[in-house]
BAFI-3210 file (N, C-alpha, C; in Angstrom, 3 decimals, decimal comma, padded with zeros to 6 digits):
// residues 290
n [1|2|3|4|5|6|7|8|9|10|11|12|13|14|15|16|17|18|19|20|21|22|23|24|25|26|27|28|29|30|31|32|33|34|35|36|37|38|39|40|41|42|43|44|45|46|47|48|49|50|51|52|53|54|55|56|57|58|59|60|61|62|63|64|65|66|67|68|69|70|71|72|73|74|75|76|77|78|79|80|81|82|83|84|85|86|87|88|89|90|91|92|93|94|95|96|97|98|99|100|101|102|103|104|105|106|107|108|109|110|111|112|113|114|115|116|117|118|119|120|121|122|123|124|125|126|127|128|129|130|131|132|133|134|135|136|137|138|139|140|141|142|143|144|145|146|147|148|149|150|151|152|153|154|155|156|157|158|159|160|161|162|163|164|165|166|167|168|169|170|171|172|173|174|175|176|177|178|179|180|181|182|183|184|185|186|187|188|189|190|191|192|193|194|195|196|197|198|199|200|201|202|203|204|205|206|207|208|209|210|211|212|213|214|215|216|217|218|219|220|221|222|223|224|225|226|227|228|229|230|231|232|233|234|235|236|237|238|239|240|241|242|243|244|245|246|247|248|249|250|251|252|253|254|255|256|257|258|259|260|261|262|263|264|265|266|267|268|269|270|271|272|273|274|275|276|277|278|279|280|281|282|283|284|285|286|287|288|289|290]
n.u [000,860|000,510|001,132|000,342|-000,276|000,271|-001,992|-004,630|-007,241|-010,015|-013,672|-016,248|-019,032|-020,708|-021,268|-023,927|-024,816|-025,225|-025,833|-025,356|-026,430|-027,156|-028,948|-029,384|-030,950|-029,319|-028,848|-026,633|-025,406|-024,225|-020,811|-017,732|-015,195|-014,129|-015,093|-013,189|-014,916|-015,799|-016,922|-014,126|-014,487|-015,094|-013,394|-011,227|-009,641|-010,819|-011,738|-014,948|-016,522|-018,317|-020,846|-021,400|-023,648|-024,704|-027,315|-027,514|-030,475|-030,786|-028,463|-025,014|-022,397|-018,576|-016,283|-012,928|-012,376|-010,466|-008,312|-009,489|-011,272|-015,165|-017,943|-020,763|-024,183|-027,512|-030,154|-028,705|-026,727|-023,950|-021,780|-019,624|-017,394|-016,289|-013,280|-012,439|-011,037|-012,166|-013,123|-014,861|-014,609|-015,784|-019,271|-022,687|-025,427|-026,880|-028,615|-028,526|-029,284|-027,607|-026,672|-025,198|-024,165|-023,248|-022,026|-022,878|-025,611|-026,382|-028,052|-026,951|-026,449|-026,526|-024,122|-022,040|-022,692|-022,446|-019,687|-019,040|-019,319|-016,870|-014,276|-014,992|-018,344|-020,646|-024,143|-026,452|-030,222|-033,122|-036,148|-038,107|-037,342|-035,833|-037,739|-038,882|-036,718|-035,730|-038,532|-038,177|-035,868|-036,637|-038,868|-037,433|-035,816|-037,576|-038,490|-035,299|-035,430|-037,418|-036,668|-038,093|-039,993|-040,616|-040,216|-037,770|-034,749|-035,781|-037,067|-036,015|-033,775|-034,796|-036,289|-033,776|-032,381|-033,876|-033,985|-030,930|-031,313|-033,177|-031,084|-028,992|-030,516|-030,426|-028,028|-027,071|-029,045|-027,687|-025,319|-025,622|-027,074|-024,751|-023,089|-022,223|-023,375|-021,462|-019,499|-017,022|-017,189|-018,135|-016,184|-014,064|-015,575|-015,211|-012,951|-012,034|-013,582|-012,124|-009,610|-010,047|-009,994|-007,827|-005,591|-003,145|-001,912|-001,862|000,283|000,363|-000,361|-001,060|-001,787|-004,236|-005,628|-005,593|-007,178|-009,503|-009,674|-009,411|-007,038|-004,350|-003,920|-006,461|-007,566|-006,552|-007,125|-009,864|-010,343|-008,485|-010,457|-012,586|-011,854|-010,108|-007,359|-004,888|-004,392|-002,069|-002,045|-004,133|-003,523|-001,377|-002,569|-004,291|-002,860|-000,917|-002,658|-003,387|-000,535|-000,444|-002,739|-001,514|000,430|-000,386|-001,964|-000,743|002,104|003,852|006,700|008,465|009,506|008,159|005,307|005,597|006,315|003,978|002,339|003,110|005,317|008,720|010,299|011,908|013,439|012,215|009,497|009,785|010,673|008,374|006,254|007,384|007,264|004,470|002,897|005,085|006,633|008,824|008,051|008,375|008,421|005,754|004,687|005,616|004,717|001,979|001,470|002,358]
n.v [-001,197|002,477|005,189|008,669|011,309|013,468|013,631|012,466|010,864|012,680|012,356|014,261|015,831|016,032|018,775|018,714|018,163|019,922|021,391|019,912|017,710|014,384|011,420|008,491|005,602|002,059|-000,651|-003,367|-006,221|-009,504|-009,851|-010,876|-009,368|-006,184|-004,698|-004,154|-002,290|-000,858|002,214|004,629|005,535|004,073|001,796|002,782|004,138|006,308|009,160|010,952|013,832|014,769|013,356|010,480|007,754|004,416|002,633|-001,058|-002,295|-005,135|-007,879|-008,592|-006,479|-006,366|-003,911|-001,877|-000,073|002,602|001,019|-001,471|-004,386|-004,914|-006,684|-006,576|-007,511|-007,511|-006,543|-003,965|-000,843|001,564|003,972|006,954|009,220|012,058|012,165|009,518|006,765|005,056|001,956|000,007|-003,182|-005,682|-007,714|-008,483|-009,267|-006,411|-004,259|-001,000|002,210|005,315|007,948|010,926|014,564|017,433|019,498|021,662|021,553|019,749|018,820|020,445|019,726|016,850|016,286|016,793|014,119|012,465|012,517|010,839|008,524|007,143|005,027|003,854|002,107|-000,849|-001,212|-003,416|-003,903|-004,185|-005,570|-003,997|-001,426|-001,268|-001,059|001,492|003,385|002,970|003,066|006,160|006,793|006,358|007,868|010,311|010,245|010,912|013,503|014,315|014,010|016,069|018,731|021,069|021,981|024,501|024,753|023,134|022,824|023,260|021,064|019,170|018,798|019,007|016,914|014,156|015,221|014,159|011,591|010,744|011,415|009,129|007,069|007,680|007,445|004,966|004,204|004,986|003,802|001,065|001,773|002,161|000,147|-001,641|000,036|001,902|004,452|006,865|009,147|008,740|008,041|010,425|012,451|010,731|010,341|013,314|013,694|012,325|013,910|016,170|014,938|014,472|016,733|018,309|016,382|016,938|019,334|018,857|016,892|015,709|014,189|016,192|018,405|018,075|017,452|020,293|021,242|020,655|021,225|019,771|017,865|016,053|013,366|012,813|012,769|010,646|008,416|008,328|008,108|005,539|003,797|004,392|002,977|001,390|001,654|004,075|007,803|008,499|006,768|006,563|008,627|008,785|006,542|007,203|009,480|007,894|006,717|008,021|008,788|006,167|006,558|008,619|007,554|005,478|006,572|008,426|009,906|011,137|011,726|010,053|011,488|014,340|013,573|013,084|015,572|016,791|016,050|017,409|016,754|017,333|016,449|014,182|011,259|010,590|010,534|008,458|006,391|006,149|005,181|002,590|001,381|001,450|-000,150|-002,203|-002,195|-000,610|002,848|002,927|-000,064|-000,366|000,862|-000,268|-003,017|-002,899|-001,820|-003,915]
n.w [000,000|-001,008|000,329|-000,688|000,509|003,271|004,958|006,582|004,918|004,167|004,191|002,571|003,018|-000,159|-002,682|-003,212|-000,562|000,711|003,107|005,425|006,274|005,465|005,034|003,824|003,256|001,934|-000,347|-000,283|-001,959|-002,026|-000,739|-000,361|-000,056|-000,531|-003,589|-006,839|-008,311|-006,534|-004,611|-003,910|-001,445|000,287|000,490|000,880|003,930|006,001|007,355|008,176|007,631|009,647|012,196|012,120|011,574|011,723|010,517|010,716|008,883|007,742|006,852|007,180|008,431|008,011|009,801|010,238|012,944|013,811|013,852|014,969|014,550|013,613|013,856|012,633|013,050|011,784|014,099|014,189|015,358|014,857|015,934|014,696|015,844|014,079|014,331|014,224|012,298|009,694|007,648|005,176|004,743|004,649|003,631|003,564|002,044|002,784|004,241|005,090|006,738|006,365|008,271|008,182|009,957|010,277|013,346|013,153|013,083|014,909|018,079|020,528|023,295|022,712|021,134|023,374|024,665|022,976|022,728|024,660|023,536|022,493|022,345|019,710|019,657|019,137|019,334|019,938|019,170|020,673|019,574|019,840|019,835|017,568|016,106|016,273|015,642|013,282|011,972|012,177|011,347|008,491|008,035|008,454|005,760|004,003|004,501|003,809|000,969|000,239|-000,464|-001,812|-000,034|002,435|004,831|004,588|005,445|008,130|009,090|008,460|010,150|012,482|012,368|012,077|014,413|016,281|015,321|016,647|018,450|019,925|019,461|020,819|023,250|023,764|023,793|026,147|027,434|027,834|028,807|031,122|032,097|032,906|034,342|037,535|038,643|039,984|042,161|041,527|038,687|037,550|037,374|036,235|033,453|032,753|033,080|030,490|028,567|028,842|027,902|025,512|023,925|024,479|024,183|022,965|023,768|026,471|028,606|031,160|034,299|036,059|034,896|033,954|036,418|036,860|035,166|036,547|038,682|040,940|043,451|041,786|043,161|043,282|041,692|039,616|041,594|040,969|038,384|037,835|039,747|038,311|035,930|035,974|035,620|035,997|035,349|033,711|031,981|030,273|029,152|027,573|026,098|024,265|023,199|021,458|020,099|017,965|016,599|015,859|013,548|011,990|011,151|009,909|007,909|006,689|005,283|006,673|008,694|011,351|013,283|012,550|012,948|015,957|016,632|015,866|017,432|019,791|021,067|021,739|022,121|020,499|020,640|023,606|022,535|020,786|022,628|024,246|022,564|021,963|024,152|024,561|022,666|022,137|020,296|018,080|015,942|013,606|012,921|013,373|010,997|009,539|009,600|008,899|006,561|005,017]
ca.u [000,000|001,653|001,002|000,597|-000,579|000,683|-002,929|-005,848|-008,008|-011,680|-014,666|-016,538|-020,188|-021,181|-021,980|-025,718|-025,396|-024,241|-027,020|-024,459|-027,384|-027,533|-029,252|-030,333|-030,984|-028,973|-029,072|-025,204|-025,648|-023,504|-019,528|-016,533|-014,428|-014,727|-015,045|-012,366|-015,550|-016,182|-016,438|-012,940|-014,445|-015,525|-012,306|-010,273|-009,276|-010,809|-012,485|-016,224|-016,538|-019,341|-020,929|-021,908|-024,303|-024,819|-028,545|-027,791|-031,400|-030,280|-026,835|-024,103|-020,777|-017,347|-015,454|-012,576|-012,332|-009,262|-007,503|-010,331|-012,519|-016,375|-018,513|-022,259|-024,921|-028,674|-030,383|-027,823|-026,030|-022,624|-022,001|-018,484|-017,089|-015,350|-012,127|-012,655|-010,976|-012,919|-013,365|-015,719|-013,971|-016,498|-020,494|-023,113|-026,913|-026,837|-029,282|-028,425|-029,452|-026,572|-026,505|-024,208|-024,406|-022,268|-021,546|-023,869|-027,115|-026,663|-028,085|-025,316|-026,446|-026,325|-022,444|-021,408|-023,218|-021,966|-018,135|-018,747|-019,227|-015,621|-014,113|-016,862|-019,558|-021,684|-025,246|-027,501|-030,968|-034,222|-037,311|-038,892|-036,103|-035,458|-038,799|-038,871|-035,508|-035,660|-039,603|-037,971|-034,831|-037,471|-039,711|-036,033|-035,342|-038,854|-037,568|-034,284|-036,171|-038,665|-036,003|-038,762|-040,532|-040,872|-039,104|-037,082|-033,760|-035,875|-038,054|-034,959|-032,537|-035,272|-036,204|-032,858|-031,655|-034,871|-033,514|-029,989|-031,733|-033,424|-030,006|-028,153|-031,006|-030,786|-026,727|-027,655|-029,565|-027,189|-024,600|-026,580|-027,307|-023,635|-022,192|-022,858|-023,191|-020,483|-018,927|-015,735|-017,574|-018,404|-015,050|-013,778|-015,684|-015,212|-011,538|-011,932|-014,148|-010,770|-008,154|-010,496|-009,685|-006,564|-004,151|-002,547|-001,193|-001,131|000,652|000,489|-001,656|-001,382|-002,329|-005,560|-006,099|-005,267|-008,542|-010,939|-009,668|-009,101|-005,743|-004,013|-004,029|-007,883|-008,090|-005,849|-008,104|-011,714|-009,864|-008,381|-011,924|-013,890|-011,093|-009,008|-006,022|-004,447|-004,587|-001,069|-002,253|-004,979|-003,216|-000,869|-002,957|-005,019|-001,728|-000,072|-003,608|-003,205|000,449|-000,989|-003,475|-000,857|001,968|-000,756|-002,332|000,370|003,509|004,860|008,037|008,389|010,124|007,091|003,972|005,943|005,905|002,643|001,582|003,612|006,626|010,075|012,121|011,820|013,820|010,925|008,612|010,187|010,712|006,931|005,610|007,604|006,607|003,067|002,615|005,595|007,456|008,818|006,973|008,839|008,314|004,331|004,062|006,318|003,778|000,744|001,751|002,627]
ca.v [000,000|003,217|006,480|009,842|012,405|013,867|014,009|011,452|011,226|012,743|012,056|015,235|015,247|016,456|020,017|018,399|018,147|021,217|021,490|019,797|016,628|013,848|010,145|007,645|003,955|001,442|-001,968|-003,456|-007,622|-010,256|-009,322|-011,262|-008,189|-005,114|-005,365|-003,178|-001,297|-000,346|004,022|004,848|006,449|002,745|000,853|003,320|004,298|007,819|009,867|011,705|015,343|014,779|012,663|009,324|007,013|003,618|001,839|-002,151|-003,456|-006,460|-008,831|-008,481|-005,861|-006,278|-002,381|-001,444|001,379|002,704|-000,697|-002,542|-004,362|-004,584|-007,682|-006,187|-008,067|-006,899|-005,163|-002,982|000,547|002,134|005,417|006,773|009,972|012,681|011,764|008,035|006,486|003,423|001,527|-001,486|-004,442|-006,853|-007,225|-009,741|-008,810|-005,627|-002,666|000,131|003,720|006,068|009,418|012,121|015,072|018,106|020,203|022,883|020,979|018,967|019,779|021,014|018,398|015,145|016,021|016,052|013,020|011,039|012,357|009,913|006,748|006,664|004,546|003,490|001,015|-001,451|-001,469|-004,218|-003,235|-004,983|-005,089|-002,208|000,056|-001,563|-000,631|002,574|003,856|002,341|004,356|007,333|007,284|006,316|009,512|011,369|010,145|011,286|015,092|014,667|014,189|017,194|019,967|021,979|022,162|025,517|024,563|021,803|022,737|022,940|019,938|017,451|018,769|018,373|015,062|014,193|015,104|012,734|010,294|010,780|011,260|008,091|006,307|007,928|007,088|003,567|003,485|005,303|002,708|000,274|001,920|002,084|-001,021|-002,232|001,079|002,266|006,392|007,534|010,117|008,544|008,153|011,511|012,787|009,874|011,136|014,848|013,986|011,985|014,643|016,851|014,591|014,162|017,904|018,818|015,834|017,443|020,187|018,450|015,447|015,176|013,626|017,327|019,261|017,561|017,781|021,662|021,765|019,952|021,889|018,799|017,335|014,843|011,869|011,804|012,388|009,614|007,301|008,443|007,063|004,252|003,064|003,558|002,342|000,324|001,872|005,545|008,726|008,501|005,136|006,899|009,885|007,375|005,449|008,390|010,084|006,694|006,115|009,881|008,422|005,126|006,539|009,229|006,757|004,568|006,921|009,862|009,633|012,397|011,101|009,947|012,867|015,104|013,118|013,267|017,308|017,160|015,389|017,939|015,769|017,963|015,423|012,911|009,883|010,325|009,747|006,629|004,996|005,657|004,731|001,424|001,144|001,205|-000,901|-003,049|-002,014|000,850|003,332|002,385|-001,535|-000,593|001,327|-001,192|-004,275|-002,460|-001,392|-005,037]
ca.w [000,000|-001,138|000,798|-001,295|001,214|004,648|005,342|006,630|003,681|004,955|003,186|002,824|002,046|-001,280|-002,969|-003,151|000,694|001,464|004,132|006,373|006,696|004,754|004,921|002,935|002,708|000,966|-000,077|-001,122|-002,307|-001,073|-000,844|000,737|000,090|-001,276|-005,007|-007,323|-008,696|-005,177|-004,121|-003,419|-000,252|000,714|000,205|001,974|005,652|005,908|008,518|007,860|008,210|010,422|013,204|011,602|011,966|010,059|011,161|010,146|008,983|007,621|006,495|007,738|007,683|008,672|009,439|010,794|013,021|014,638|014,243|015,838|013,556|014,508|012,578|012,925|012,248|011,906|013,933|015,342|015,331|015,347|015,638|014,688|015,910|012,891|014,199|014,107|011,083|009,507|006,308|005,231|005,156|003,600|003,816|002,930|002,132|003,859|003,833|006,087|006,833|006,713|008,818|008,518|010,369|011,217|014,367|013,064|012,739|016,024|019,178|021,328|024,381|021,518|021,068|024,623|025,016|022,012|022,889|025,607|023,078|021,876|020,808|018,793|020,421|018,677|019,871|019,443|019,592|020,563|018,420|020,094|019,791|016,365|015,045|016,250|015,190|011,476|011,440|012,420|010,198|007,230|007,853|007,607|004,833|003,363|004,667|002,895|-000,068|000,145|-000,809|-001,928|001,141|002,734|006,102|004,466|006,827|009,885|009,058|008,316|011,232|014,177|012,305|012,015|016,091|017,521|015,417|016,961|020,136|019,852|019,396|022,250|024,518|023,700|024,263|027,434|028,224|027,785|028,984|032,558|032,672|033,294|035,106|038,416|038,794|041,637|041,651|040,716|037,021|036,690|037,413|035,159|032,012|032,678|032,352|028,920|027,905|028,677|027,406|024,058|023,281|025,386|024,517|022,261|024,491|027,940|028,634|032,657|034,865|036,689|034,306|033,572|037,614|037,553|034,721|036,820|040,089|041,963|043,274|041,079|043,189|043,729|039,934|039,572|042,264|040,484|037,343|038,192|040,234|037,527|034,531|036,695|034,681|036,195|034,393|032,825|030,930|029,083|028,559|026,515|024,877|022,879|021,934|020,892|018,565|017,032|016,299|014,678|012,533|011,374|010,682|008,619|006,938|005,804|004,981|007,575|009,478|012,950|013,933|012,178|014,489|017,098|016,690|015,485|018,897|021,097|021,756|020,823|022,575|019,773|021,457|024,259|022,177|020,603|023,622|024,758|021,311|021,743|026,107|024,655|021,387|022,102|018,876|017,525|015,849|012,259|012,548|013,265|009,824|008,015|009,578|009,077|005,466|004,362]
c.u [000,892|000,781|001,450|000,318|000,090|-000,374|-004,039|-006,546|-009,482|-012,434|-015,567|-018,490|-020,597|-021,702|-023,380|-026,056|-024,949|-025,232|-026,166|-025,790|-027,169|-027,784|-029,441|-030,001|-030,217|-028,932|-027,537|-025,758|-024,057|-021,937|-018,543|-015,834|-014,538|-014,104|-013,609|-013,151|-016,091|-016,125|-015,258|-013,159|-014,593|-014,617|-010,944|-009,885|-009,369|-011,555|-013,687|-016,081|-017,323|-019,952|-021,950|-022,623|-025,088|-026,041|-028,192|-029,084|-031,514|-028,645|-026,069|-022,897|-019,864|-016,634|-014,554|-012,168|-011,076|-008,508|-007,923|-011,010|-013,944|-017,084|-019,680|-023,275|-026,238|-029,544|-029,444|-027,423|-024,688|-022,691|-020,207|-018,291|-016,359|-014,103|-011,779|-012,071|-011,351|-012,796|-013,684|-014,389|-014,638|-017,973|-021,022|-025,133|-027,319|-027,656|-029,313|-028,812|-027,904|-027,010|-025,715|-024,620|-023,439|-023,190|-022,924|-025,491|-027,665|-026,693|-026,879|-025,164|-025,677|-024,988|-021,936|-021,913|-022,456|-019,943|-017,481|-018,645|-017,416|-014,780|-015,257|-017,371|-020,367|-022,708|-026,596|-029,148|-032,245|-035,154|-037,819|-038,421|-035,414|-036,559|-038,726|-037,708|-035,870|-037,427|-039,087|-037,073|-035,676|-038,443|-038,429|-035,868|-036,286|-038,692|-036,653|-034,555|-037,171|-037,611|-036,382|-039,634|-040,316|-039,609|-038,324|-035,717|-034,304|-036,315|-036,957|-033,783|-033,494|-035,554|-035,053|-032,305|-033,168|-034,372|-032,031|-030,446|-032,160|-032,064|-029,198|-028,955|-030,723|-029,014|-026,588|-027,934|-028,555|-026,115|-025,493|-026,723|-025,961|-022,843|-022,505|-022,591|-022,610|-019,893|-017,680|-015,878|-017,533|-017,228|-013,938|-013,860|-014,949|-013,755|-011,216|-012,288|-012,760|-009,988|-008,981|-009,979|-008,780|-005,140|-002,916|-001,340|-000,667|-001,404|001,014|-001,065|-002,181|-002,157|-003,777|-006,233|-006,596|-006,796|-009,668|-011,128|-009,547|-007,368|-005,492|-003,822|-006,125|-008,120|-007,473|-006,419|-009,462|-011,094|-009,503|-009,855|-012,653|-013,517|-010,383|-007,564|-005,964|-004,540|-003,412|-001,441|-003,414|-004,332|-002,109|-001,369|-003,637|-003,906|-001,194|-001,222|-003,337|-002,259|-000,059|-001,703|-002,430|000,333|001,148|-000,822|-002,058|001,571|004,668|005,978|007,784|008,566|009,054|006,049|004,690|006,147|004,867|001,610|002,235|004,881|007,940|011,084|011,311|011,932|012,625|009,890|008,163|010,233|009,128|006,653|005,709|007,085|005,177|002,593|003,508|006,502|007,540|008,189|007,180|008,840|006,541|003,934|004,939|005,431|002,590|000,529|001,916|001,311]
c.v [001,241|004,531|007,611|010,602|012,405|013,920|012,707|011,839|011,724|012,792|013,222|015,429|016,318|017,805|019,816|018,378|018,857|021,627|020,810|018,454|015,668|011,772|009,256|005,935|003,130|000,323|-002,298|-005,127|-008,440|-009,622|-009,719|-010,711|-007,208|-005,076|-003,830|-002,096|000,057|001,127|003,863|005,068|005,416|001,713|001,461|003,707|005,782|008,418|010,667|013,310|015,669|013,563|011,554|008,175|005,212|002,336|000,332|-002,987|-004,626|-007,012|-007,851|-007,508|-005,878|-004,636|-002,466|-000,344|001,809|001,496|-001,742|-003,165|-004,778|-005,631|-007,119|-006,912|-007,122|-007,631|-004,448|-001,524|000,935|003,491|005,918|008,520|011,201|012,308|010,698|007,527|005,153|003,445|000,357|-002,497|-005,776|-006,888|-008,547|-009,493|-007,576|-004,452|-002,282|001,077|004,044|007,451|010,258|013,474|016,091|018,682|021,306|022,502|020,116|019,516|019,973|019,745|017,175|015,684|016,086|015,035|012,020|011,548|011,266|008,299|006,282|006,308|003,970|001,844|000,469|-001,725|-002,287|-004,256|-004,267|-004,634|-003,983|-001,523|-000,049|-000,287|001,037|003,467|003,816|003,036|005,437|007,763|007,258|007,700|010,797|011,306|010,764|012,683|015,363|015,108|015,127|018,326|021,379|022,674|023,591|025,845|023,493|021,858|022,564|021,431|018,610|017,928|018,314|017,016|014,358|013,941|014,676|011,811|009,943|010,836|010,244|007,001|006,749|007,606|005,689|003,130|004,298|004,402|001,366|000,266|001,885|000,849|-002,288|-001,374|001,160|003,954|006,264|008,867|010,428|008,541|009,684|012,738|012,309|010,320|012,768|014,308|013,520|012,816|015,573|016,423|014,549|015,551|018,099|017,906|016,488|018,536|019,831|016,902|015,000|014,997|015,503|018,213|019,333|017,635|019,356|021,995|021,641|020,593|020,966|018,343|016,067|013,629|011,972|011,870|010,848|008,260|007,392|007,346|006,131|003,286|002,986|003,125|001,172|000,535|003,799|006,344|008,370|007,385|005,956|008,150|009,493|007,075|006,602|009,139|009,053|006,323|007,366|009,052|007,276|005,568|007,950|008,814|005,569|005,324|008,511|009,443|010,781|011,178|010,881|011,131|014,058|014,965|013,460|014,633|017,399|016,906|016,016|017,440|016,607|017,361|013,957|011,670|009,809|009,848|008,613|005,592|005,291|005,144|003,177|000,267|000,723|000,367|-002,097|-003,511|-000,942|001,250|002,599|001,130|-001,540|000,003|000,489|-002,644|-003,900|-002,159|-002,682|-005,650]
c.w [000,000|-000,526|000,027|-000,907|003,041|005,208|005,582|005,815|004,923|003,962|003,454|002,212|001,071|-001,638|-002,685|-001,565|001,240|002,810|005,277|006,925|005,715|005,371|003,552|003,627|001,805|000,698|-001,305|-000,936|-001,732|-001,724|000,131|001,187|-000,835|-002,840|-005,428|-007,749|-007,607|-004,992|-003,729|-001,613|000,738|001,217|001,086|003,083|005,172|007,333|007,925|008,201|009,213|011,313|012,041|012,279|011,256|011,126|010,244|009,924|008,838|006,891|007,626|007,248|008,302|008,646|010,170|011,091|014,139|014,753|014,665|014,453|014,523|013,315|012,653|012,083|012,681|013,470|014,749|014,733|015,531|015,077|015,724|014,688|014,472|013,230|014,253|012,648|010,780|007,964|006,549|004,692|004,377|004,240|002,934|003,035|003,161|003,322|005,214|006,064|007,430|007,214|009,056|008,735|011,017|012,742|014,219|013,230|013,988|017,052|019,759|022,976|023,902|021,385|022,003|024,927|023,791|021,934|024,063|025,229|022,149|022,854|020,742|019,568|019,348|019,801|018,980|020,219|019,627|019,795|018,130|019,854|018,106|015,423|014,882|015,974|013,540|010,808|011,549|011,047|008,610|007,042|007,879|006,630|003,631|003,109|003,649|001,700|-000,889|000,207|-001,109|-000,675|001,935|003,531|005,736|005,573|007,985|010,168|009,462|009,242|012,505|014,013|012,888|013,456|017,265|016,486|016,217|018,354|020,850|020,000|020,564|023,633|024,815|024,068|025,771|028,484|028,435|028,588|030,951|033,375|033,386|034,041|036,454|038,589|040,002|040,921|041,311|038,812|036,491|036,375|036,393|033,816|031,949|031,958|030,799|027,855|027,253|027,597|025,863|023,061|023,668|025,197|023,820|022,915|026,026|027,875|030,235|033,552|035,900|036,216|034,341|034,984|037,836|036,813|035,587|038,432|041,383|042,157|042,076|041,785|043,620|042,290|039,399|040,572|041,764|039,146|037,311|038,788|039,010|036,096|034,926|035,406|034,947|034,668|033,017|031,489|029,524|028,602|027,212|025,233|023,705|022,261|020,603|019,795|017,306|016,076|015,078|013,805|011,579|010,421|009,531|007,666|006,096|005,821|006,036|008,321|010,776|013,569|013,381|012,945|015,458|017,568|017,029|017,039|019,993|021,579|021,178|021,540|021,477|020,240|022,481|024,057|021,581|021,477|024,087|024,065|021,572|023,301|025,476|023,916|021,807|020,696|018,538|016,404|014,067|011,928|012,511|011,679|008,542|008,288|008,991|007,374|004,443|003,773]
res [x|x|x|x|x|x|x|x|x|x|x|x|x|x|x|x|x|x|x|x|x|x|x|x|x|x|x|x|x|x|x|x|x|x|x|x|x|x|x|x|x|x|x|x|x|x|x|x|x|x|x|x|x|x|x|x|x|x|x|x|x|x|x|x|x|x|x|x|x|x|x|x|x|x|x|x|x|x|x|x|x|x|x|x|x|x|x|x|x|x|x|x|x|x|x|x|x|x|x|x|x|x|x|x|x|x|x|x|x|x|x|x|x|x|x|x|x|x|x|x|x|x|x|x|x|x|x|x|x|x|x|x|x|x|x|x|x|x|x|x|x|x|x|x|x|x|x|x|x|x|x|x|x|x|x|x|x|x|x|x|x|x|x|x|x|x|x|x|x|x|x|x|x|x|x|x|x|x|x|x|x|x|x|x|x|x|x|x|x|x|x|x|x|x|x|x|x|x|x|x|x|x|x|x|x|x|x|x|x|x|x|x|x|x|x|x|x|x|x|x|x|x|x|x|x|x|x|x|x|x|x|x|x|x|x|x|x|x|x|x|x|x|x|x|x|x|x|x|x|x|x|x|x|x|x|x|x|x|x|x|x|x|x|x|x|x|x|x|x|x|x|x|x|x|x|x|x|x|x|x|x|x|x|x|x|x|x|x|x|x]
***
């Protein structure tokens, strides 16, 4: 695989969807792996410009996202952050609803709430929650379609964020059902919320204390209780993915990410790179590349 950009490809949605919304329905036929005729945008490791959403009604699809792969069968949901990088993988009688959705069109609640599902979650959904999801996204899709429509922006964004509302209640729910609320959790997220925007610039477990106004060892005991893995570990691991998806998918240099990620002691960041993966950073983009 040959790398021609310094840049993660992003998939951007369309002059026709300049409305910053777009759904539809699709139905792709059986597929072991993705054919050569395949969308480029399909076949490749890219990131969305916007908060994605892919409803599985039926078959089956293999994706991987951030290095993980995810098999989904029907009826379920994933929902994949803009900085999430994925590509299908292979698929087998599959009709899905797709939802893309910027920043501008989404309530402002529904994105602190879905900065809490990364890395990306598969949710498998019961009938009830089936039906009513897959009616909803179908009377969106009816919206999309009505361009002429008076209120067509207002019509297909409030559609649009109850169907997204609908889906975050339901990983809500899920998510509930295996957590327990303390107030080591809520301290927990706040800080992911942090480190989701902030790693970039701070790389200590202090720092991230000095935001939240608490000392660093009870930030460091809320986290650990409700990760069972200290601050420093996650503060790690989200740089060290930045790193991986930069070293797959651009051609910049070690010594360039390792700028790009704040690090100006290079060697530092070789030996973490290699502390955390278990290989240096240049044997992961020469395996990964093969």
């Amino acid at each position: 695989m040959s790398k021609k950009t310094k840049f993660i490809p992003v998939n951007t949605i369309a002059a026709s969807f300049d409305i910053g919304i777009a759904i539809e329905r699709t139905y792709f036929g059986n597929s072991e792996a993705i054919s050569s005729d395949s969308p480029k945008e399909t076949k490749q490791s890219h990131r969305e410009d916007r908060h994605s959403f892919f409803i599985l009604e039926s078959g089956t699809i293999a994706l991987e996202v951030d290095f993980q792969e995810y098999k989904i069968e029907s009826s379920s949901v994933i929902y994949m952050h803009p900085d999430q990088i994925h590509r299908v993988l292979e698929f087998k009688e599959m009709t899905v609803t797709s939802l893309g959705i910027n920043n501008e069109n989404l309530n402002p609640e529904y994105i602190k709430l879905l900065e809490k599902l990364i890395p990306a979650r598969l949710l498998v959904l019961n009938q009830e929650a089936f039906n009513l999801i897959a009616e909803t996204s179908s009377l969106c899709i009816k919206f999309f379609e009505r361009k002429n429509d008076k209120l067509y922006q207002s019509l297909l964004k409030d559609c649009c964020n109850t169907l997204v509302a609908l889906i975050v209640s339901e990983y809500l729910a899920a998510v509930k059902s295996t957590e327990v609320h303390s107030r080591f959790k809520v301290i927990s997220d706040a800080f992911k919320s942090l480190l989701e925007s902030n790693f970039l610039s701070i790389k200590s477990p202090s720092g991230f204390a000095q935001k939240l106004n608490i000392t660093t060892p009870y930030l460091n005991e809320c986290v650990r209780n409700s990760t069972g893995h200290p601050v420093s570990y996650h503060i790690h691991q989200r740089v060290i993915l930045e790193a991986k998806r930069l070293l797959y998918h651009s051609n910049k240099s070690v010594k360039e990410i390792a700028a790009e990620l704040g690090y100006d002691d290079y060697p530092y960041f070789s030996r973490l790179f290699t502390k955390v993966t278990g290989m240096t950073a240049s044997t992961f983009r020469k395996k990964n590349l093969e």
